[in-house]
C-alpha positions in Angstrom: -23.2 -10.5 4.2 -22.8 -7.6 6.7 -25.1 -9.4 9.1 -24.1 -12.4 9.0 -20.3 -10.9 9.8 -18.6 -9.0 13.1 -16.1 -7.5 11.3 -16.2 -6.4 7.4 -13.8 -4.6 5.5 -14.8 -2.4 2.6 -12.9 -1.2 -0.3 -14.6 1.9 -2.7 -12.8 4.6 -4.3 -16.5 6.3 -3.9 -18.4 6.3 -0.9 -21.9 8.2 0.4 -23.5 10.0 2.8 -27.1 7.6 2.1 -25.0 4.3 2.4 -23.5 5.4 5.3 -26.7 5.9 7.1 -28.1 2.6 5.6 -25.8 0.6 7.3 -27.4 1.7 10.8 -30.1 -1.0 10.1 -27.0 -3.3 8.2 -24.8 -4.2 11.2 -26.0 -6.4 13.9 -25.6 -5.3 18.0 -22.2 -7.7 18.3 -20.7 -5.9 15.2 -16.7 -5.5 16.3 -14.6 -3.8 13.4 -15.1 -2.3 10.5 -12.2 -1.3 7.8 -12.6 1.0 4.9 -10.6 1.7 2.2 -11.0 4.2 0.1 -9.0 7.2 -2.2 -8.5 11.1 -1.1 -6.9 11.9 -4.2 -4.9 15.2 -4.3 -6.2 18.6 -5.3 -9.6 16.5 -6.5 -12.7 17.7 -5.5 -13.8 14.4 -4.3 -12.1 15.2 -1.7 -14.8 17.9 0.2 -17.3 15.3 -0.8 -15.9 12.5 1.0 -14.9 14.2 4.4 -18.3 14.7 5.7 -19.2 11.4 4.9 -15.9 10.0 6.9 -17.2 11.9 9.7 -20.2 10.4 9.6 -18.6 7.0 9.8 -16.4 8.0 12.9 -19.6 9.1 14.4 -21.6 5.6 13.2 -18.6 3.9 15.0 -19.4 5.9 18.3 -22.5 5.2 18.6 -22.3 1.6 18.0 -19.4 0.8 19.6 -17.3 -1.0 16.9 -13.5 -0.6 15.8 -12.9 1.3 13.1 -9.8 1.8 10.4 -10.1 4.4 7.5 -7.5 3.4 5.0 -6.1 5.7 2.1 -4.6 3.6 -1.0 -4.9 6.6 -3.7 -4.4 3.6 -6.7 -7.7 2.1 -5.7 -9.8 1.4 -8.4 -11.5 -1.9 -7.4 -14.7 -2.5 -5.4 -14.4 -5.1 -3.1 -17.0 -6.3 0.2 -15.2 -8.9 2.7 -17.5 -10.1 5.4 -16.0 -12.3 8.3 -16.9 -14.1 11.8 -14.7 -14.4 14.2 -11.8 -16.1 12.5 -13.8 -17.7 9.3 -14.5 -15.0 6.2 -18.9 -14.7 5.9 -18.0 -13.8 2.0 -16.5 -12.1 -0.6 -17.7 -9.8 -3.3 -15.5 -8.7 -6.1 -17.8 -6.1 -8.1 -17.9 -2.9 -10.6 -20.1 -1.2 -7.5 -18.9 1.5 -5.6 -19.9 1.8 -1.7 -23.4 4.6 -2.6 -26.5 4.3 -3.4 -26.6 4.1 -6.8 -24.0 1.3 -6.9 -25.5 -0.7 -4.5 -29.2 -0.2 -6.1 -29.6 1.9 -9.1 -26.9 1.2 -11.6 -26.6 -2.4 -13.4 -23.8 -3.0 -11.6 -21.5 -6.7 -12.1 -20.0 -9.0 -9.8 -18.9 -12.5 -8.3 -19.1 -13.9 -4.9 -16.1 -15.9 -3.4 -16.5 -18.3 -0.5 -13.0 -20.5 -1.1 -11.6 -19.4 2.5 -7.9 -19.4 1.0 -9.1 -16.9 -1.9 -10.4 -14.8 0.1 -7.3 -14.4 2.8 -5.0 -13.7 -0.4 -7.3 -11.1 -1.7 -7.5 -9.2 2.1 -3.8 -9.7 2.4 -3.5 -7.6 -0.7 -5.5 -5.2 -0.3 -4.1 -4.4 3.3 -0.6 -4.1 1.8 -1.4 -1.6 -0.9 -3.2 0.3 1.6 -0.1 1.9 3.7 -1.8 6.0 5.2 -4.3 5.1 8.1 -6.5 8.4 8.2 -7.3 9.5 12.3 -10.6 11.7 13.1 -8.0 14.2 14.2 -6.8 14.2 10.5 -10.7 14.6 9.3 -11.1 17.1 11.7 -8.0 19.4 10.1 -9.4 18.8 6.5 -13.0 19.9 7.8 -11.1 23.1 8.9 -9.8 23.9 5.5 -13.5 23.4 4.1 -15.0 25.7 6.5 -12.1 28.2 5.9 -12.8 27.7 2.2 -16.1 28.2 1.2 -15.7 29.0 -1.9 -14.0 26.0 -3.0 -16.4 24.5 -5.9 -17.3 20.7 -5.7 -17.8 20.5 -9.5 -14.5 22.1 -10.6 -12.2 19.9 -12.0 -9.5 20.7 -9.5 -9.2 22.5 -6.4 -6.0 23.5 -4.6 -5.5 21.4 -1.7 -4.4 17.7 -1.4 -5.8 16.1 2.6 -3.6 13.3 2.1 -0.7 15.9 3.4 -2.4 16.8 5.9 -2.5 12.9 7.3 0.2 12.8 10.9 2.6 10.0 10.0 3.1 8.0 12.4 6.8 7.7 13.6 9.0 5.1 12.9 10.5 2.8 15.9 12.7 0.1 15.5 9.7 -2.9 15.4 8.0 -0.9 13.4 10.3 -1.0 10.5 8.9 -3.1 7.5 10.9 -4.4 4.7 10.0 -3.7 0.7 11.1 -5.6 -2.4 12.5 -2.8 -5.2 13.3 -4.0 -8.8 15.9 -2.0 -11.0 16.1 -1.7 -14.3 14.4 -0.4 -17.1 12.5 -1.3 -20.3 12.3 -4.8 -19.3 15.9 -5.1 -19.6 18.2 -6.2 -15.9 20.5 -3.5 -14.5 24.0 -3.4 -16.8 26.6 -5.0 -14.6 28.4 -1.8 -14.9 25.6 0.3 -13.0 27.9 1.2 -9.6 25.4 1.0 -6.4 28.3 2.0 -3.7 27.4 5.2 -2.8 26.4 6.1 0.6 23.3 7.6 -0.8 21.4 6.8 -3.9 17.8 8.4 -5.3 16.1 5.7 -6.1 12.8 6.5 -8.3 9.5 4.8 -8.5 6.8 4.5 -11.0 3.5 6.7 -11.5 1.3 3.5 -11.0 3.8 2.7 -8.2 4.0 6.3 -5.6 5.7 4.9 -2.4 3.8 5.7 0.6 3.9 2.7 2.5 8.0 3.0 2.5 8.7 5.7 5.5 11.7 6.8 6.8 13.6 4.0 8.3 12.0 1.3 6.5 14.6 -0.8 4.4 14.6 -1.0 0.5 15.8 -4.4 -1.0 17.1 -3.3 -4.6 17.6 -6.1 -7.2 17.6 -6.4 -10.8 14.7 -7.5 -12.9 15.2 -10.2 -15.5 18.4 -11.7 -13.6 16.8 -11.3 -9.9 20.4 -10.4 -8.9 20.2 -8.3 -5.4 21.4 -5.1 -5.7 22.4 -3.4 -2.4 20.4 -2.8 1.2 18.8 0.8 1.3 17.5 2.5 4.1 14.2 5.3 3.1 15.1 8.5 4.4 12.4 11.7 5.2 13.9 13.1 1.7 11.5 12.5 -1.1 9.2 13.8 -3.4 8.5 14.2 -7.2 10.8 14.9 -9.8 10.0 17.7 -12.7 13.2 17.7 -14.8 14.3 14.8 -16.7 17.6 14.8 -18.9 17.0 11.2 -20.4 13.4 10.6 -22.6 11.3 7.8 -21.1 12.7 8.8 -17.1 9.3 10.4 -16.8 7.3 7.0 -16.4 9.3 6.9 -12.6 8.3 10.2 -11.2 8.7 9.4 -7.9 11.8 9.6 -5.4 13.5 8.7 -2.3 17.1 9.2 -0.9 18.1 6.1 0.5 21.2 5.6 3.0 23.1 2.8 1.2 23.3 0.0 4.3 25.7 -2.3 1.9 27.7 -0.3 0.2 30.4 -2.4 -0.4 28.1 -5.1 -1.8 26.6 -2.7 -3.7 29.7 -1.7 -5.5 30.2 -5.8 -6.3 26.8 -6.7 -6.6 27.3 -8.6 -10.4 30.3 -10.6 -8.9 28.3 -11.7 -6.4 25.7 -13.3 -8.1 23.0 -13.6 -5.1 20.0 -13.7 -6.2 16.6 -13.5 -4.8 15.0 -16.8 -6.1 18.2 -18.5 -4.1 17.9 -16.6 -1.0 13.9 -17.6 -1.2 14.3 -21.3 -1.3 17.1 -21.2 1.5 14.9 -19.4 3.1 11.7 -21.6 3.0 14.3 -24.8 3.7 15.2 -23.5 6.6 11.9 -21.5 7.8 8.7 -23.6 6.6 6.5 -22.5 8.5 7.5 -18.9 7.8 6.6 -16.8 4.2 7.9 -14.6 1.6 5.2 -12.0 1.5 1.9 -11.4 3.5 0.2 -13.3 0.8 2.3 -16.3 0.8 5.4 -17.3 -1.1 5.5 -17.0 -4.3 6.8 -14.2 -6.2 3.8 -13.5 -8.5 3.7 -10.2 -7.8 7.2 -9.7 -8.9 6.9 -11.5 -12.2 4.1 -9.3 -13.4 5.9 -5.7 -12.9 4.6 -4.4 -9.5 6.7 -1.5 -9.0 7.7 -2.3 -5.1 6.3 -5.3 -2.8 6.6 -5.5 1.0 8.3 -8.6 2.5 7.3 -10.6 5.6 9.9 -9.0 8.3 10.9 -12.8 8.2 12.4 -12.4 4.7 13.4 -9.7 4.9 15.6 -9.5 7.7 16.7 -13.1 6.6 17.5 -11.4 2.8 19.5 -8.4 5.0 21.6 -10.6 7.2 22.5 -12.8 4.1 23.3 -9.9 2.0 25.5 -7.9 5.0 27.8 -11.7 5.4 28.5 -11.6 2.0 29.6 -7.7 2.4 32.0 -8.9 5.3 34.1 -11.2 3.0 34.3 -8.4 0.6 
């Protein structure tokens, strides 16, 4: 697949140094880009493993002259191979086998391969938007640092005490760089209680362990509804304050772990949200009546995301600033 391709991208929670240099004799002389995503989990001991092998890649891309993105999504658990040509996808594979050698040749590994051009451009859409921390050489070259300061650091210990991903520069948010995320509310499958008050000028809003937040950076904009009823909430703006929580007074409020302080950008709709009754399948077909070329998510339009629990979902800045403007005229009349 990788030969017949220009550009690939390649998703493996594992990766290794052997594969690595295989792909030397893989990628043909008019090879363009290459994306990779893979895990740097915190305090694992993957972590040292997986750094010289990045290194390797960065220097692979040097020498052969190709583009190339190192991705982080630290929830990866799928294998996945995407080959494509110019603008046409080469091929997909959808397998148990991680990117080393004894995925690709000695383990009985299991897969399919997908050639429906439309399948395929759902599947890369989704992968991109659960990837969110792009990792630089200069960020490789810091966590190489810490190894060399560290030699004691044991590869086979079941933890060691450092997580790279902090050590990642984030990049800083401008104005057309902010991106928009969907945020359900509520909790054991049951919609927010019309008497929850969302009018304060700040409000932590928590997300799930499955569900850590790092593609929502400070600036970008929170859409808060209510699950079951789809009624919209309020309009939150992420702020730099956020973290994990390691006190919780009510049982079951440790399943959302995670946290960011959000400036409230409706507050005044927030604090009328279950008079106002917008919800977001209206606001979606209003939308796509008045924008048909335009979509709801990366992926397309329909909400199936939403429907099967995911804990946050980024919005086309279409939609999203289409959802925002509605939701800030109905705060005017207010």
């Amino acid at each position: 697949m990788l030969a017949n391709s220009n550009k690939a991208l390649i998703v493996s929670p594992f990766i290794s140094l052997t594969v690595i240099d295989k792909m030397k004799n893989w990628l043909t002389s008019g090879f363009q880009e290459l994306t990779l995503i893979t895990t740097l989990k915190e305090k694992d001991p993957d972590q040292l493993r997986k750094v010289p092998v990045l290194l390797e890649l960065f220097r692979l891309k040097k020498t052969r002259g190709f583009h190339l993105t190192v991705k982080i999504d630290n929830q990866l658990h799928g294998k996945v191979y995407i080959g494509k040509r110019d603008s046409n996808y080469t091929g997909a594979i959808v397998t148990s086998a991680n990117f080393t050698e004894n995925g690709l040749e000695n383990n009985h590994e299991w897969g399919v391969v997908i050639n429906d051009q439309m399948t395929i451009s759902d599947i890369h859409q989704q992968i991109m938007n659960d990837a969110s921390i792009e990792l630089s050489e200069k960020d490789l070259a810091k966590m190489r640092q810490w190894i060399d300061d560290n030699p004691k650091e044991d590869i086979k210990s079941p933890t060691i005490d450092v997580s790279f991903i902090d050590m990642i520069a984030r990049p800083v948010i401008t104005e057309s760089g902010i991106t928009y995320w969907l945020k359900p509310l509520g909790r054991d499958h049951k919609s927010v209680p019309n008497t929850a008050f969302y009018g304060d000028a700040r409000h932590l809003i928590t997300f799930s362990k499955r569900g850590r937040p790092n593609g929502i950076k400070e600036g970008h904009v929170v859409i808060a509804y209510s699950i079951i009823t789809m009624q919209l909430i309020s309009v939150f703006v992420a702020s730099n304050d956020r973290g994990q929580l390691v006190e919780f007074s009510v049982p079951g409020d440790e399943q959302w772990p995670y946290y960011i302080w959000c400036k409230n950008k409706t507050p005044q709709y927030g604090a009328n949200w279950p008079q106002i009754n917008l919800t977001l399948h209206t606001i979606r077909e209003e939308f796509l009546r008045q924008q048909s070329t335009a979509t709801v998510l990366p992926s397309g339009n329909k909400l199936k995301a939403l429907q099967w629990g995911s804990d946050h979902v980024r919005a086309t800045p279409e939609f999203g600033e289409f959802v925002v403007s509605k939701m800030t005229e109905k705060e005017k009349t207010l």
